[in-house]
C-alpha positions in Angstrom: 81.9 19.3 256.9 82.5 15.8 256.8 83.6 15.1 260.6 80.3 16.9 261.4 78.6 14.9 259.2 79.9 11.8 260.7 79.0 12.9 263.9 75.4 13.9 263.5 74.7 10.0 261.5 76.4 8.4 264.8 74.2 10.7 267.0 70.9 9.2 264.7 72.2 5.4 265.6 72.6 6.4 268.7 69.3 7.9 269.3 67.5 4.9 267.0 69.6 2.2 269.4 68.0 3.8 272.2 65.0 3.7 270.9 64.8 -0.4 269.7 66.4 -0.7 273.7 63.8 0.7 275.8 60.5 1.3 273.9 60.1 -2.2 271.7 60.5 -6.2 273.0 62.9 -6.6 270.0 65.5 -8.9 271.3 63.2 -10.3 274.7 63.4 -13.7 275.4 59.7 -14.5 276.7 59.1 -17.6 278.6 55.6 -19.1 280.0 55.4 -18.2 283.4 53.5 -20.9 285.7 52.0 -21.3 289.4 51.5 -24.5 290.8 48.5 -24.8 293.4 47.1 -27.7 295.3 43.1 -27.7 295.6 40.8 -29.5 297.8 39.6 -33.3 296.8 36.1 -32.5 295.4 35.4 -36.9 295.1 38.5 -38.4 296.7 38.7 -41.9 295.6 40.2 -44.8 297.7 43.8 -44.0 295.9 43.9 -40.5 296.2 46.7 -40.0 298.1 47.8 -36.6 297.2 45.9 -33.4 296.8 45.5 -32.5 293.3 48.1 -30.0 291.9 46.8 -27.2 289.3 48.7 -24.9 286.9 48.0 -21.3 285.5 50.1 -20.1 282.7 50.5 -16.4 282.4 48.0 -15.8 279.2 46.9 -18.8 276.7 49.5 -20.7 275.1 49.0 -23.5 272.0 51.3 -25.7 274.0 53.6 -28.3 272.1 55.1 -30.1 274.8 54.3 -31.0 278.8 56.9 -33.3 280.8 56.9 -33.5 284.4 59.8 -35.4 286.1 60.8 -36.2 289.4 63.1 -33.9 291.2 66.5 -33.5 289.7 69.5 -34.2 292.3 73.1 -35.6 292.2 72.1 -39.0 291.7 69.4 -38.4 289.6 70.5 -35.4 286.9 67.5 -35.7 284.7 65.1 -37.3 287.1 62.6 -39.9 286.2 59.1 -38.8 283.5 56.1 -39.1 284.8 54.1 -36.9 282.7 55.0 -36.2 279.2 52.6 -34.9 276.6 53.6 -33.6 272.6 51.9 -32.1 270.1 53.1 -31.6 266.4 50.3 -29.0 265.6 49.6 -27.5 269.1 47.5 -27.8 271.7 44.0 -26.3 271.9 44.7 -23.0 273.3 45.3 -23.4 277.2 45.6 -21.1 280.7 45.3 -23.8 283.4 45.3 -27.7 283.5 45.6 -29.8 285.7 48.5 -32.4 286.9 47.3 -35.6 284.4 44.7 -34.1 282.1 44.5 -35.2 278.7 45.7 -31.8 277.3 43.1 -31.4 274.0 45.4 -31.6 270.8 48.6 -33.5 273.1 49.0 -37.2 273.2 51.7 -39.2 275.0 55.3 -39.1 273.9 55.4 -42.7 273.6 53.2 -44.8 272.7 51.2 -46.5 275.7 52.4 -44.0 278.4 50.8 -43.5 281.3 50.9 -40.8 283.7 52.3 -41.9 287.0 50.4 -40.8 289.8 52.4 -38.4 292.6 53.9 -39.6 295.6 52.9 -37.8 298.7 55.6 -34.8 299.8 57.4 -35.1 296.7 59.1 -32.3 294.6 58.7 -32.0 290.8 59.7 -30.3 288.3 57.5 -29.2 285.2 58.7 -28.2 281.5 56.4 -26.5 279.0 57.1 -25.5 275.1 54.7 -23.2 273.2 57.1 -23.5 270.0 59.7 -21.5 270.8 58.7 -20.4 274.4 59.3 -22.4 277.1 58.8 -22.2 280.7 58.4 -24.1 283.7 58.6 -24.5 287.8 58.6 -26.8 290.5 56.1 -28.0 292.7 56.0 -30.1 295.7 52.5 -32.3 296.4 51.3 -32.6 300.1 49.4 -36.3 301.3 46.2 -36.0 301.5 45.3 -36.1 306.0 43.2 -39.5 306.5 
């Protein structure tokens, strides 16, 4: 009685392991999924030299941190910020920015930064936290044809 006993609580794990596995998202890391675009200049100015880049987040997200840096390479591990916004408290809830924006709820990391402007044919790479989520991609800007 007591092997069978034995066997019939393993065969319950079992059954309530498979369960947890395939029908709940206990144990998923989830990460922000983004897509870069470039749009069309609506008012170029004199300095636009770039087209502007956009990004869509997969759903909303209270974001708590945006940094873009420059292409990491050999010489460059960490490449250079460009773009880097915090928030302690979150952002307003946001689905698509753009490359720049004053994020509602974000303010620079440091004190007086300023958001460098892209170089033409250029590749970057962008970070987002939502708290524990993060996420990010890499985009590459295109001049603007004169």
């Amino acid at each position: 009685m007591r092997a069978r006993n034995i066997f019939w609580i393993g065969v319950l794990l079992l059954l309530a392991w498979m369960y947890v596995h395939f029908f709940t998202s206990v144990g998923v890391v989830r990460s922000i999924r983004v897509s870069p675009s470039l749009r069309p200049v609506l008012n170029r100015q004199a300095n636009d030299t770039v087209y502007p880049v956009y990004f869509t987040l997969d759903e909303e997200y209270i974001l708590t941190s945006v940094r873009a840096t420059t292409e990491t390479n050999a010489e460059n591990p960490h490449g250079r910020v460009v773009w880097d916004l915090v928030s302690k408290d979150g952002s307003a809830p946001v689905k698509f920015f753009q490359y720049g924006q004053n994020i509602a709820g974000m303010s620079p990391r440091t004190e007086g930064m300023r958001v460098e402007p892209l170089q033409p044919n250029q590749a970057y790479d962008l970070e987002l936290k939502a708290g524990k989520i993060k996420g990010g991609t890499r985009f590459t800007t295109r001049e603007i044809p004169k």
